[in-house]
Residue, then its C-alpha position, 0 to 999 in steps of 0.5 A: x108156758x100156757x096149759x096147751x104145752x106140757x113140759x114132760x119127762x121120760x117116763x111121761x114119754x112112756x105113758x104117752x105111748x098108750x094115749x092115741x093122738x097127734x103130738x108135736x114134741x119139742x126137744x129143747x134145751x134152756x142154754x140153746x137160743x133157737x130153743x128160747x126163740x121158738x118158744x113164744x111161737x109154739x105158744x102162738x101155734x098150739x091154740x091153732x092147731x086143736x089136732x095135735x098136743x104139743x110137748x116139751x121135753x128137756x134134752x139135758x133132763x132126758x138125754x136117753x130119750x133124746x139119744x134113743x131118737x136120734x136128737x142131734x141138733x136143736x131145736x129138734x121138732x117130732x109130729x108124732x101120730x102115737x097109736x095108742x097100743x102101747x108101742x112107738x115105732x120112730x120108723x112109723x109113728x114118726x109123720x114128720x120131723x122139723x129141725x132148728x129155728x123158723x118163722x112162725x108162718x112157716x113153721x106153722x103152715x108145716x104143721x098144718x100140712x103135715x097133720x092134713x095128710x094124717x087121716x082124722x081117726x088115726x090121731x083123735x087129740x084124746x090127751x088134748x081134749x081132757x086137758x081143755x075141758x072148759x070149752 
């Protein structure tokens, strides 16, 4: 897994809550074959899109969380616009949410859409920034 995808758990869900910024989080697991398919395509994605931090989170390592979020298929994609105050509202924070295996094209052109109608300063990829101090 490249430095762009980080592979959290749920109490690093929690600490995500008090980092303002875009992140897709995708709600995988390692028996499910759409889940390995869609692997190399966030890997290929996530250097395209330096707005948003992409996550990974285990469904069988974090079944609450997955359960808290209504995670019933996978795998399961949330674009999450995280405030930064310490709080997550699913109902609000939630920008869009993307379920099961598609192309990389498509599912990339989705991103893109979706974090186009999220204005700039609601989402400044803090978390990303620190992790890429290289440039």
């Amino acid at each position: 897994m490249s430095d762009l995808i980080k592979n959290i758990n749920t109490a690093e869900f929690e600490e995500l809550k008090s980092q303002k910024g875009l992140y897709l989080i995708d709600f995988w697991a390692e028996w499910c074959p759409p889940c390995k398919a869609m692997a190399p395509i966030l890997e290929q994605i996530a250097p395209t899109i330096p707005r948003v931090n992409f996550i990974k989170i285990d469904i069988d390592e974090n079944q609450q969380l997955s359960g808290e979020l209504g995670v019933t298929s996978i795998p399961t994609f949330f674009l999450i616009n995280m405030p930064g105050d310490g709080t997550f509202d699913p109902n609000k924070d939630i920008a869009r949410k993307f379920v099961g295996a598609v192309p990389a094209l498509d599912f990339k052109m989705a991103i893109e859409s979706a974090v186009e109608q999220i204005p700039e300063d609601s989402g400044d990829g803090t978390a990303k920034s620190e992790a890429s101090s290289e440039e």
